[in-house]
Structure formats: structure tokens, C-alpha cells
PDB file of N, CA, C, O and CB in Angstrom:
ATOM      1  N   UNK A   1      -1.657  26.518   4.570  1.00  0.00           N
ATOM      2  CA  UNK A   1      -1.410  25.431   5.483  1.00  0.00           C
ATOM      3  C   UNK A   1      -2.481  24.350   5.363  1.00  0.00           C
ATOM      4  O   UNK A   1      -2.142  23.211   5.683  1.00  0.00           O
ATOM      5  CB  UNK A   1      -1.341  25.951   6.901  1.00  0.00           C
ATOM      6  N   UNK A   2      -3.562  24.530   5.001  1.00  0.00           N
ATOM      7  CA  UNK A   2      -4.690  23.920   4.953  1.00  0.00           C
ATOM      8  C   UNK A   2      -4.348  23.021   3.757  1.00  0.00           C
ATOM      9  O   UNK A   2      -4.177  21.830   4.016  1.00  0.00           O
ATOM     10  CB  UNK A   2      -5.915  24.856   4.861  1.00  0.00           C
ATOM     11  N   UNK A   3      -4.261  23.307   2.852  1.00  0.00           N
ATOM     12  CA  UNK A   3      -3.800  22.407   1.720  1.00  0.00           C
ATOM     13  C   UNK A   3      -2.661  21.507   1.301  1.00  0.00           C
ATOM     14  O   UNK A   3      -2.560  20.731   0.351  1.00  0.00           O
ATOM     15  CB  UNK A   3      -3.779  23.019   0.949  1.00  0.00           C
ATOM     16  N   UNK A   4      -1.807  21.839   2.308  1.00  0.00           N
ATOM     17  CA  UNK A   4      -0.876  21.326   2.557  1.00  0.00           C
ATOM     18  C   UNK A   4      -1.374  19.875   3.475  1.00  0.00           C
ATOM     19  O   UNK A   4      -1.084  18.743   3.089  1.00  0.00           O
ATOM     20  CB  UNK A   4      -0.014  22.389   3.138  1.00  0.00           C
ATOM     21  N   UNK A   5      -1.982  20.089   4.449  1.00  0.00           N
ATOM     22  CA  UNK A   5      -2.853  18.932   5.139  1.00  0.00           C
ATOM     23  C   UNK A   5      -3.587  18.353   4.507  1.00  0.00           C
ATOM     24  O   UNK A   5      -3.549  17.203   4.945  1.00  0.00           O
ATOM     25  CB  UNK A   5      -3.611  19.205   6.073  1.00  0.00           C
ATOM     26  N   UNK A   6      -4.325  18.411   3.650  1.00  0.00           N
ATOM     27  CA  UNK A   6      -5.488  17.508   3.057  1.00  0.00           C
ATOM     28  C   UNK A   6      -4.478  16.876   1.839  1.00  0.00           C
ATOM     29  O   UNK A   6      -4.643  15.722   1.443  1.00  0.00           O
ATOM     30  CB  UNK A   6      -7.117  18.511   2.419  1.00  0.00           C
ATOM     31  N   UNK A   7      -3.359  17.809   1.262  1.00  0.00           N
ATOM     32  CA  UNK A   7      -2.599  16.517   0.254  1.00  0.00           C
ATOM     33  C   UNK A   7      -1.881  15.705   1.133  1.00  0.00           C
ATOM     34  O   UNK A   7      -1.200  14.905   0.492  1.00  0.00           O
ATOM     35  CB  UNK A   7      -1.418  17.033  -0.974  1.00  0.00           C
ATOM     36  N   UNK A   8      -1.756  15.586   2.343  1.00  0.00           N
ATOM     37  CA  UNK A   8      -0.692  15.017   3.356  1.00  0.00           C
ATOM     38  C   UNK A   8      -1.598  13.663   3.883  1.00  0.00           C
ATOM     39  O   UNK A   8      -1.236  12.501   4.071  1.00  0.00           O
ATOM     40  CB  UNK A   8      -0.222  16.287   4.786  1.00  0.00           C
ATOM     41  N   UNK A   9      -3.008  14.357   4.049  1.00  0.00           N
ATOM     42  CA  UNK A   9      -4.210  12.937   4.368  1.00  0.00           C
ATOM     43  C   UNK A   9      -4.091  12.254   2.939  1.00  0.00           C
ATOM     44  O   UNK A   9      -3.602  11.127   2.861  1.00  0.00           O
ATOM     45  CB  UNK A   9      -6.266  13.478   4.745  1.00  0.00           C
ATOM     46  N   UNK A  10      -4.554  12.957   1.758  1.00  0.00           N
ATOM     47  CA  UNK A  10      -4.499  12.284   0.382  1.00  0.00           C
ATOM     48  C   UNK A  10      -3.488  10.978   0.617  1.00  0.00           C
ATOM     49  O   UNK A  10      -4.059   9.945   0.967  1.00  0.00           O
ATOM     50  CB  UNK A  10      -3.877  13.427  -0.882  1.00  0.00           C
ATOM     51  N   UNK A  11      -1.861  10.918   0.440  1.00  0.00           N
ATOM     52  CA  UNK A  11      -1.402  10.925   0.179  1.00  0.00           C
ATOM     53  C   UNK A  11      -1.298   9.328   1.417  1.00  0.00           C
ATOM     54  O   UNK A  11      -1.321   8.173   0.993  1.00  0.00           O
ATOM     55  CB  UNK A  11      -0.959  12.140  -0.210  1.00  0.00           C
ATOM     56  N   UNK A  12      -1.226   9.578   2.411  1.00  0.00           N
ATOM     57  CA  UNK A  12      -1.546   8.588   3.754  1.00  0.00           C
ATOM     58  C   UNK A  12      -2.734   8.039   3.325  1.00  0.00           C
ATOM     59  O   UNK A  12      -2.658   6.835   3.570  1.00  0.00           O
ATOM     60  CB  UNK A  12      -1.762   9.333   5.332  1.00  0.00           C
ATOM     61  N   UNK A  13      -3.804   8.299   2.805  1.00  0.00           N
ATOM     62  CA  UNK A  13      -4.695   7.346   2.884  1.00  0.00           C
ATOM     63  C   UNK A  13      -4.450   6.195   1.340  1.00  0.00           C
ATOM     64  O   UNK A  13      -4.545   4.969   1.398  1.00  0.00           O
ATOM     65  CB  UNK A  13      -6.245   8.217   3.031  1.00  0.00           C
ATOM     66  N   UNK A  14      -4.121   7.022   0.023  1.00  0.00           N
ATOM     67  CA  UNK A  14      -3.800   6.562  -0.928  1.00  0.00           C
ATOM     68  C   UNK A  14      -2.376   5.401  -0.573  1.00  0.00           C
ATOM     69  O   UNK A  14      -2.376   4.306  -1.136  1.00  0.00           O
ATOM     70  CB  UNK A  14      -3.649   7.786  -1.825  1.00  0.00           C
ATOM     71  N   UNK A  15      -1.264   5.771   0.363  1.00  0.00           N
ATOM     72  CA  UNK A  15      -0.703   4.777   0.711  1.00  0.00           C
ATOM     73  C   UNK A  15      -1.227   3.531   1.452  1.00  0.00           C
ATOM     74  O   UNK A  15      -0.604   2.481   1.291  1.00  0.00           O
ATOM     75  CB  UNK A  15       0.076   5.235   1.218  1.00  0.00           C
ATOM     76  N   UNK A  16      -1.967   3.542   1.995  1.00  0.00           N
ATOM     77  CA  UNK A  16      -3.316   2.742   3.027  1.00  0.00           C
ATOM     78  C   UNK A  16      -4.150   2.005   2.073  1.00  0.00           C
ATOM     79  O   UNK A  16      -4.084   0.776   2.119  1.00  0.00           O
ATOM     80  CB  UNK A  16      -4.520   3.937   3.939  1.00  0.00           C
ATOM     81  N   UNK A  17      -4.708   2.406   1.455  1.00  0.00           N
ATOM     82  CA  UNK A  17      -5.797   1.877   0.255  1.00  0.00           C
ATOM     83  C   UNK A  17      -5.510   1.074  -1.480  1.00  0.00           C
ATOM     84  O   UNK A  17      -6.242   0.371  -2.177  1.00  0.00           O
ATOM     85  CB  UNK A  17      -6.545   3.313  -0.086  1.00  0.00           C
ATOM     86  N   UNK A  18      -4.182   1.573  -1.665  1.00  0.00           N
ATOM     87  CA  UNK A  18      -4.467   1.399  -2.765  1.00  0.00           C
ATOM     88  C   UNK A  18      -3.656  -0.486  -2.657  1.00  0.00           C
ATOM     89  O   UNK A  18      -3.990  -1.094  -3.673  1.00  0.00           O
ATOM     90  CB  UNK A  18      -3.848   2.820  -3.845  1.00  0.00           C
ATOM     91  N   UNK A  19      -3.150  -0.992  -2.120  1.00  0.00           N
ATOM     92  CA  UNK A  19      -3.582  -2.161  -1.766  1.00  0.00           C
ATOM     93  C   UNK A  19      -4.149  -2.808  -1.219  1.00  0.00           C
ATOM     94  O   UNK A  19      -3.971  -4.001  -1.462  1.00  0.00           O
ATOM     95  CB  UNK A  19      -3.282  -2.497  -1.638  1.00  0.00           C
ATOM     96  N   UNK A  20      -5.100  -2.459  -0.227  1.00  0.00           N
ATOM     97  CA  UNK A  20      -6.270  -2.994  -0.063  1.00  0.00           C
ATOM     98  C   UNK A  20      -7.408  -3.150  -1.670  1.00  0.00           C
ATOM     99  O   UNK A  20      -7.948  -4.185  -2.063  1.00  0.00           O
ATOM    100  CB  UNK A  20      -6.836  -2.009   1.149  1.00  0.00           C
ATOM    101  N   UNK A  21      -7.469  -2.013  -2.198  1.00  0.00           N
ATOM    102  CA  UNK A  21      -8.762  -1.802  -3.117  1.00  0.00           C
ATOM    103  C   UNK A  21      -7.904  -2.786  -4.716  1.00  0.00           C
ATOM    104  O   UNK A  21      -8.561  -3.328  -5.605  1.00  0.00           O
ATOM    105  CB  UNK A  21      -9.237   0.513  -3.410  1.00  0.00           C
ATOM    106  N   UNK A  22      -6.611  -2.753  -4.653  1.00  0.00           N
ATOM    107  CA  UNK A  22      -6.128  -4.028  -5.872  1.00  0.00           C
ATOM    108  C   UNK A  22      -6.515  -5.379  -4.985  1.00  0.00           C
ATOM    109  O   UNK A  22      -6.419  -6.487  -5.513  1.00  0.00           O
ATOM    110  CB  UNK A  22      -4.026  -4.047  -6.376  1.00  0.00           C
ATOM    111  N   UNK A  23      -6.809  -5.281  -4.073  1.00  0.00           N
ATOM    112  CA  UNK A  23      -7.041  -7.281  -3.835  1.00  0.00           C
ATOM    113  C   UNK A  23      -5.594  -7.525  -3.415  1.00  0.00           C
ATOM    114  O   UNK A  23      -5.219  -8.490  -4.081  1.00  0.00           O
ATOM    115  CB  UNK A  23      -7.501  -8.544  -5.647  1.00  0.00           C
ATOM    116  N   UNK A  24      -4.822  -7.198  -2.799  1.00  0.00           N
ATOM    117  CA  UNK A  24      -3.416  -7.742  -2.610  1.00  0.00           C
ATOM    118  C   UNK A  24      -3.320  -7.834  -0.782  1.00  0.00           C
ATOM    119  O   UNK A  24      -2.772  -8.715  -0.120  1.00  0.00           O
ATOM    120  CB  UNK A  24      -2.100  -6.514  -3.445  1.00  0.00           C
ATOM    121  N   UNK A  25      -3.993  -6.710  -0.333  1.00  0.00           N
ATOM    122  CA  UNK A  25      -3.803  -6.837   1.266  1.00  0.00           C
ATOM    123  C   UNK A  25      -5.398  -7.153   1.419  1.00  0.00           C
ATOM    124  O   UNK A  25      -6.159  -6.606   0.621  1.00  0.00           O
ATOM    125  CB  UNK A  25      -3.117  -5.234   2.243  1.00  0.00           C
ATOM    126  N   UNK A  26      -5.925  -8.017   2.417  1.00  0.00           N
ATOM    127  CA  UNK A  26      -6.948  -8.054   2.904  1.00  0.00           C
ATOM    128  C   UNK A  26      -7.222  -7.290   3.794  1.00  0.00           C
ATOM    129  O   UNK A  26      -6.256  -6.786   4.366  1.00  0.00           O
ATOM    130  CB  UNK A  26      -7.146  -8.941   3.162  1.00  0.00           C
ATOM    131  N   UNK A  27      -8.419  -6.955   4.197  1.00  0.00           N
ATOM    132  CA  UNK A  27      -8.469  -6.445   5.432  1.00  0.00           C
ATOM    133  C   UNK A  27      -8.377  -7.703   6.985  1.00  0.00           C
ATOM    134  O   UNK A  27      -8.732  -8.851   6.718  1.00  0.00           O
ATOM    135  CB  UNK A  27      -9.915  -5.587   5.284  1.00  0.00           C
ATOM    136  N   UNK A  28      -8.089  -7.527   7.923  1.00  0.00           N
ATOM    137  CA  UNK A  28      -8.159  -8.307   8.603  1.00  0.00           C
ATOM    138  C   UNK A  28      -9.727  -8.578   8.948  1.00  0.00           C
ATOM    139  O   UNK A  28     -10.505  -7.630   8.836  1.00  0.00           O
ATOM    140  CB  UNK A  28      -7.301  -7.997   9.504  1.00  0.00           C
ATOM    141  N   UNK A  29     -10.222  -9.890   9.376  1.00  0.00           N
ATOM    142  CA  UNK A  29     -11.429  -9.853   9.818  1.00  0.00           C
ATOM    143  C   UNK A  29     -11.330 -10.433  11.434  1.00  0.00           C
ATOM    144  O   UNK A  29     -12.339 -10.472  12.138  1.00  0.00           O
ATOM    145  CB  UNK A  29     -12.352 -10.681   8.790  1.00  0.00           C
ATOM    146  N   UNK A  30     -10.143 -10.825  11.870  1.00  0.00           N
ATOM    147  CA  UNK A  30      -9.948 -10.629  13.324  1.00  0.00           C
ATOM    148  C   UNK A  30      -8.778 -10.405  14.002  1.00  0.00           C
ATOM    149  O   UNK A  30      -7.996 -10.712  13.101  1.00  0.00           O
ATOM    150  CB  UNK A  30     -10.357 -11.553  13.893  1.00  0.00           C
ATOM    151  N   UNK A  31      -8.019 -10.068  15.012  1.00  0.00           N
ATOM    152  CA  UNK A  31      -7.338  -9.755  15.235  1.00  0.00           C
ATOM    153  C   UNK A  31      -5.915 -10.368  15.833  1.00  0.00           C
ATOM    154  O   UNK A  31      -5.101 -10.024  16.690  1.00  0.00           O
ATOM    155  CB  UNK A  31      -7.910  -9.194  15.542  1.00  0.00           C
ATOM    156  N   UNK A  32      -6.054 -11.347  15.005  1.00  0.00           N
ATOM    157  CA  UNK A  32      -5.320 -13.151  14.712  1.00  0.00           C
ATOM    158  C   UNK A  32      -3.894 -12.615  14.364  1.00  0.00           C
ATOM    159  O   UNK A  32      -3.588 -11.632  13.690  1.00  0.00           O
ATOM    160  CB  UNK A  32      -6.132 -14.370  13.006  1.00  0.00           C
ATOM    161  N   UNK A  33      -3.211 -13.404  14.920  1.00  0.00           N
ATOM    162  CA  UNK A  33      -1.494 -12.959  14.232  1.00  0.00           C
ATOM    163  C   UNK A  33      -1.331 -13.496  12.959  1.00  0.00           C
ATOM    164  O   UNK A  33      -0.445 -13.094  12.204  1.00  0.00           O
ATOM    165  CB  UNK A  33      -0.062 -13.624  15.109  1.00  0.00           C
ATOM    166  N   UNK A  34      -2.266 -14.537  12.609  1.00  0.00           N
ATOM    167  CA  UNK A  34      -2.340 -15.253  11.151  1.00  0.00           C
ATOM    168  C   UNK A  34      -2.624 -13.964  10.080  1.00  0.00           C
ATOM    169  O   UNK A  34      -2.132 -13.677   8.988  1.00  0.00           O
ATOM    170  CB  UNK A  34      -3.770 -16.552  11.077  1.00  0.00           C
ATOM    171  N   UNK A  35      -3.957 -13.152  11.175  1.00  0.00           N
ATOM    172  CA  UNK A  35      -4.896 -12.605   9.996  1.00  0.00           C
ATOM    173  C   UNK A  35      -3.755 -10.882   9.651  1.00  0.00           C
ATOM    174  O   UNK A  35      -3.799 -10.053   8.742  1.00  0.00           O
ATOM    175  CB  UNK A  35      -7.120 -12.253  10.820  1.00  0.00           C
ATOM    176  N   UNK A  36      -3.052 -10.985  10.638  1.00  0.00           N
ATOM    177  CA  UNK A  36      -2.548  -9.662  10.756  1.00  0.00           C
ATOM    178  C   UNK A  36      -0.988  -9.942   9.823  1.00  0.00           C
ATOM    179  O   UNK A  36      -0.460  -8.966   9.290  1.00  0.00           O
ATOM    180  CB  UNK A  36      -2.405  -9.141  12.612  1.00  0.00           C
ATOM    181  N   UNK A  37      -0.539 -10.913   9.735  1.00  0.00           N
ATOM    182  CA  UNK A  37       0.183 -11.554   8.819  1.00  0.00           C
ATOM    183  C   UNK A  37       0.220 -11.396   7.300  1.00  0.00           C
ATOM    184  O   UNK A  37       1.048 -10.797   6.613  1.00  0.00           O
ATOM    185  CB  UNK A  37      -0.081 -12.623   9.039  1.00  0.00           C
ATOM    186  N   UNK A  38      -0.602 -11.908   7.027  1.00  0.00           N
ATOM    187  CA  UNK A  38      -1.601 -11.748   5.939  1.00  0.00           C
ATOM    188  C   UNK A  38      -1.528 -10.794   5.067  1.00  0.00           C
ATOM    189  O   UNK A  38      -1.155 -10.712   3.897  1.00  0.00           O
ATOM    190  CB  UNK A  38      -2.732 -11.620   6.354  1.00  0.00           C
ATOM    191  N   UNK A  39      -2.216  -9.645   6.329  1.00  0.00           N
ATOM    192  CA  UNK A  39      -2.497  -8.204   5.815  1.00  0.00           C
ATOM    193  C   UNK A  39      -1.101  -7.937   5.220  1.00  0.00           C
ATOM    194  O   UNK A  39      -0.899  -7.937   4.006  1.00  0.00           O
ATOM    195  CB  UNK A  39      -2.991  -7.014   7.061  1.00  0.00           C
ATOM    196  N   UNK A  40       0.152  -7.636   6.441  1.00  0.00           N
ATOM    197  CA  UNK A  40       1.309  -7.203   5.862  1.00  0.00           C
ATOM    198  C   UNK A  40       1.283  -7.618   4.944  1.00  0.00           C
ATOM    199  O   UNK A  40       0.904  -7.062   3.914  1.00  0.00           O
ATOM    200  CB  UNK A  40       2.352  -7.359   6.302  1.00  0.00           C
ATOM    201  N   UNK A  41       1.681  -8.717   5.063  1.00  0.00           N
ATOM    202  CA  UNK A  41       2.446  -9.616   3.884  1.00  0.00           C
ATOM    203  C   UNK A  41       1.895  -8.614   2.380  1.00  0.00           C
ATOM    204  O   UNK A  41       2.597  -7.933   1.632  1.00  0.00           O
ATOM    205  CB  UNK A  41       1.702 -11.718   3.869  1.00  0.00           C
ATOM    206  N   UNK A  42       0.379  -8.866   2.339  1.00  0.00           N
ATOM    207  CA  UNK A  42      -0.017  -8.446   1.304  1.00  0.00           C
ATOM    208  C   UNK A  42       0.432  -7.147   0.932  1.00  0.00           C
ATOM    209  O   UNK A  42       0.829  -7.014  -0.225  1.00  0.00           O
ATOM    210  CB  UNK A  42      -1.177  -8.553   1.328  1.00  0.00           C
ATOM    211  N   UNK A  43       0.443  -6.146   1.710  1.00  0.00           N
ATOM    212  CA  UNK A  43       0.707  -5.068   1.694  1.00  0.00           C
ATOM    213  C   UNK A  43       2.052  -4.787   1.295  1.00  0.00           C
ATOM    214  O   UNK A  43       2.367  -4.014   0.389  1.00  0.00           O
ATOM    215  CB  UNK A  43       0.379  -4.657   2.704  1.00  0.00           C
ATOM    216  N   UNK A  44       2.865  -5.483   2.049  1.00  0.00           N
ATOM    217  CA  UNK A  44       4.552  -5.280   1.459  1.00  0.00           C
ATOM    218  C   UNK A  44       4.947  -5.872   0.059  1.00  0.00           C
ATOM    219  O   UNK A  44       5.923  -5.632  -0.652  1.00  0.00           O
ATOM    220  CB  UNK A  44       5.666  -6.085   2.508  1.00  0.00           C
ATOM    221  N   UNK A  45       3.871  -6.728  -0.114  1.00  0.00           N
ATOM    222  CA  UNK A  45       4.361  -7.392  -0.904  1.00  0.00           C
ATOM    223  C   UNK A  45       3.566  -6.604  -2.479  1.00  0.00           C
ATOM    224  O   UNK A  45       3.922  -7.095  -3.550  1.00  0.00           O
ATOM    225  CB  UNK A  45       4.096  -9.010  -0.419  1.00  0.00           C
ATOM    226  N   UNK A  46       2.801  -5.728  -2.502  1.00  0.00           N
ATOM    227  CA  UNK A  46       2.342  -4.522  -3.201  1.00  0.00           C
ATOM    228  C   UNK A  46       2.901  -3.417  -3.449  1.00  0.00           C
ATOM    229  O   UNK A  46       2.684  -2.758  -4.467  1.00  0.00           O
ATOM    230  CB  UNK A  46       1.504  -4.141  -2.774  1.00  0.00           C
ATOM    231  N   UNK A  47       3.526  -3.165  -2.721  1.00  0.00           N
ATOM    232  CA  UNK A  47       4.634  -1.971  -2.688  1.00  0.00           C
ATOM    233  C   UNK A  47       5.552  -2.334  -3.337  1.00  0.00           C
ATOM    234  O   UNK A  47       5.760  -1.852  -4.450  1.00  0.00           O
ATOM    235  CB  UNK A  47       5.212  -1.533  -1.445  1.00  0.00           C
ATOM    236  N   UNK A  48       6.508  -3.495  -2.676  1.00  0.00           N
ATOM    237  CA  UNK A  48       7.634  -3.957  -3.402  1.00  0.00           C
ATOM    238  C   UNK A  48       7.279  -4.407  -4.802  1.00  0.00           C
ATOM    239  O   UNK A  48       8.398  -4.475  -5.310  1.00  0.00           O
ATOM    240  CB  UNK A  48       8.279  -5.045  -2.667  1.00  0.00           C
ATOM    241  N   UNK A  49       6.834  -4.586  -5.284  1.00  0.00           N
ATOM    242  CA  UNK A  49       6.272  -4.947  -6.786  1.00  0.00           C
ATOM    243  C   UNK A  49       5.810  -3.776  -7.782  1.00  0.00           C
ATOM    244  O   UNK A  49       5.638  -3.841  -9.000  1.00  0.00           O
ATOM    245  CB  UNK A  49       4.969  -5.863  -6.620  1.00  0.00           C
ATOM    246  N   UNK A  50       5.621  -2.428  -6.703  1.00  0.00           N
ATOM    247  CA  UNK A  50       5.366  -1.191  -7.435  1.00  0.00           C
ATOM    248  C   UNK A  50       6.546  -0.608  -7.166  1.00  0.00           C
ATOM    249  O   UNK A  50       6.739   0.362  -7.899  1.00  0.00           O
ATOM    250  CB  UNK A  50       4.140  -0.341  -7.059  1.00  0.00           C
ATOM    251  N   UNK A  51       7.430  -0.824  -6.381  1.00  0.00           N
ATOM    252  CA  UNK A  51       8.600   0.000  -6.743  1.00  0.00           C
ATOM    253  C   UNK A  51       9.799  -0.601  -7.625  1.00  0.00           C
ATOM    254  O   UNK A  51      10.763  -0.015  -8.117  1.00  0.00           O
ATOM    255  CB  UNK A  51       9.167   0.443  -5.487  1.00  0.00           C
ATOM    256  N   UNK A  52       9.398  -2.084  -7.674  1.00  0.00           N
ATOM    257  CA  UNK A  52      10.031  -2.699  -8.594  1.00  0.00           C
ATOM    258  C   UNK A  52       9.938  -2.488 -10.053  1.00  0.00           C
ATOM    259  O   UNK A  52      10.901  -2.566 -10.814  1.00  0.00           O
ATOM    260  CB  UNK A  52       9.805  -3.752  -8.372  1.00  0.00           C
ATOM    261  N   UNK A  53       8.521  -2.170 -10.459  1.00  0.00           N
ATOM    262  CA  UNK A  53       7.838  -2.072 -11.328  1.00  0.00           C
ATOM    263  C   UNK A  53       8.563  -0.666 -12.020  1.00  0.00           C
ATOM    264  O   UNK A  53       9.105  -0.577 -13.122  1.00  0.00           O
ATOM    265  CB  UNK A  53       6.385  -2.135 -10.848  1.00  0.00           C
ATOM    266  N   UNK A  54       8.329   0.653 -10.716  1.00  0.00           N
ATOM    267  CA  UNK A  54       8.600   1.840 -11.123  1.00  0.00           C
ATOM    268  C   UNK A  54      10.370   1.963 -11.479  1.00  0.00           C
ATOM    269  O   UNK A  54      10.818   2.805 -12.258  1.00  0.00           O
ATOM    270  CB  UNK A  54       8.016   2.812  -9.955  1.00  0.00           C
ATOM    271  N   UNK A  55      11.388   0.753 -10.597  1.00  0.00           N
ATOM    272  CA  UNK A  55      12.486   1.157 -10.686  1.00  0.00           C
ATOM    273  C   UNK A  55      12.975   0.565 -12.084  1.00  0.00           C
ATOM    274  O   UNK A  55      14.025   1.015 -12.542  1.00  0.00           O
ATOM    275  CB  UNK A  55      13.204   0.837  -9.487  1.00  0.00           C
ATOM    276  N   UNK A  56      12.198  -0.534 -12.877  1.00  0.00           N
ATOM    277  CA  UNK A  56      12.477  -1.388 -13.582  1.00  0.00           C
ATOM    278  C   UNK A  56      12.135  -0.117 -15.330  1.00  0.00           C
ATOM    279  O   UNK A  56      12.524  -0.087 -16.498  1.00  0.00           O
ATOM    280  CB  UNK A  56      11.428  -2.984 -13.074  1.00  0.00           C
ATOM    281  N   UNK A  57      11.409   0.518 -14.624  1.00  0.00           N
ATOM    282  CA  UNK A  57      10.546   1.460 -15.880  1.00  0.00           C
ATOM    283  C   UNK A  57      11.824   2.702 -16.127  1.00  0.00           C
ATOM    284  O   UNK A  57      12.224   3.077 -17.229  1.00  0.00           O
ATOM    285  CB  UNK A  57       8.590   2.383 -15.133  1.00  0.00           C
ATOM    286  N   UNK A  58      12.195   3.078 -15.098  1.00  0.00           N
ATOM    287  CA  UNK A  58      13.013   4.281 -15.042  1.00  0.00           C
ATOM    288  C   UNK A  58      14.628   3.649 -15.801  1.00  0.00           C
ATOM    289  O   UNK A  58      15.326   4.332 -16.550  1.00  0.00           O
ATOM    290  CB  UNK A  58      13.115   4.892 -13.168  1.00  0.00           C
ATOM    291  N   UNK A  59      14.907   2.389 -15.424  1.00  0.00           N
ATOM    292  CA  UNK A  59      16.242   1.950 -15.961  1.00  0.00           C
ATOM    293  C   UNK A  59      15.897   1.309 -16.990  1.00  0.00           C
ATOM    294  O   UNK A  59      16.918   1.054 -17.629  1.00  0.00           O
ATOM    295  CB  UNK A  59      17.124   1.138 -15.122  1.00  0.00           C
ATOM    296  N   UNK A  60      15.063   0.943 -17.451  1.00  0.00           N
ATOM    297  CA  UNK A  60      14.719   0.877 -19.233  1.00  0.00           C
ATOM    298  C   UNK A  60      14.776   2.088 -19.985  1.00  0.00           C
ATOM    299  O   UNK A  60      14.704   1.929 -21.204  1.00  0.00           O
ATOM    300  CB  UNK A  60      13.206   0.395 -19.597  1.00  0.00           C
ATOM    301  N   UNK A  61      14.889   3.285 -19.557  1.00  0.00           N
ATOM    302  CA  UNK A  61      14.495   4.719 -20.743  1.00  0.00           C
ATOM    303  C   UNK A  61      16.191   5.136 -20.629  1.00  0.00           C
ATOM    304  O   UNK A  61      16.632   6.104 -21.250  1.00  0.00           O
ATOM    305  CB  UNK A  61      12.971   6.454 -19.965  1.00  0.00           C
TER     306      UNK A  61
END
């Protein structure tokens, strides 16, 4: 059970981070609807480009 939890944090934090740490989501630096904007934006807009990426890879083979 234990290992099952720490790949479950892995896995939540790697969804959390890995657009922040490419430069695509900022972090917010206040708690602005601009700045919180932003963040999404960046964030969705990282994902959608990696699943685009991944769906674009799978229907090429």
C-alpha cells in the first residue's frame, strides 16, 4: 500500500511541475485573476501540446 502512495504523489506532483519547470506555466507571484490566468493558461496550454504531440506520434506508426 505504501508504494502504491508515493507513485500516486510521484505522479501528482510530476503532473504539477513538469510545466512549471519547461517555462510554460509561471508560478503566480500574486493572487491577481490576471496572474492566476496566466498560470492556467500556461498550464493547459502544456498539456494540450503534449497530448497533441503524444496523439500525433501514436497515429504516425
Amino acid at each position: 500500500m505504501k508504494i502504491v502512495t508515493i507513485i500516486v504523489l510521484v505522479v501528482i506532483a510530476l503532473f504539477f511541475l513538469l510545466p512549471i519547470l519547461s517555462g510554460n506555466a509561471y508560478i503566480p507571484e500574486d493572487m491577481s485573476a490576471t496572474e492566476i490566468g496566466h498560470f492556467i493558461g500556461g498550464f493547459a496550454g502544456y498539456w494540450r501540446d503534449a497530448l497533441k504531440s503524444v496523439f500525433s506520434f501514436v497515429r504516425g506508426k
